[in-house]
C-alpha positions in Angstrom: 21.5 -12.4 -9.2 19.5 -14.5 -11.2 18.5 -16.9 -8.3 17.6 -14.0 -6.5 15.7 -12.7 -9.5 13.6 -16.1 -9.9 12.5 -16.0 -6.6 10.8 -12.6 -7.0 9.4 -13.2 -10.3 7.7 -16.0 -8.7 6.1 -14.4 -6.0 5.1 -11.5 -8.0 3.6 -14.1 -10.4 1.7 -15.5 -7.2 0.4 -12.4 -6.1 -0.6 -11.2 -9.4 -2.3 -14.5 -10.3 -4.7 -14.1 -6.9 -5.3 -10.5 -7.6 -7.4 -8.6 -10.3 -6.6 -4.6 -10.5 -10.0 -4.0 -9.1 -8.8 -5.2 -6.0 -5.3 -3.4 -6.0 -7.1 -0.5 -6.8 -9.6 -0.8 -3.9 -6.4 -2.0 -2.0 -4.5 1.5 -3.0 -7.5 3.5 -2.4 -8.8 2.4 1.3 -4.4 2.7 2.2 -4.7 6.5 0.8 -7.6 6.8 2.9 -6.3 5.8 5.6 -2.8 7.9 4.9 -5.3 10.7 4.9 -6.7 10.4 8.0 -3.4 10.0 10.1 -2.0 13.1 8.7 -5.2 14.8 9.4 -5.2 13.7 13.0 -1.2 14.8 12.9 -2.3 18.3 11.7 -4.9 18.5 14.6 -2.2 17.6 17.0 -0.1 20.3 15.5 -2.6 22.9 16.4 -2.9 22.0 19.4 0.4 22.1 20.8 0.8 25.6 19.0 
């Protein structure tokens, strides 16, 4: 488990060390976005069928 463990840690460490939390907010927010949008076109779809 540890192997597997060190691994990890070491790409979290990577991406962490490229990113600032400005950009894995902006990151979170434009995929929530999106998330919104899909299930709005779902919803319309709904309707439509109904």
């Amino acid at each position: 488990m540890h192997d597997s463990w060190k691994a990890l840690r070491s790409r979290i460490m990577d991406y962490l060390g490229r990113n600032t939390i400005a950009n894995l907010a902006k990151a979170l927010e434009q995929k929530r976005k999106l998330l919104d949008k899909q299930r709005r076109g779902k919803r319309a779809l709904v309707k439509k069928t109904n």
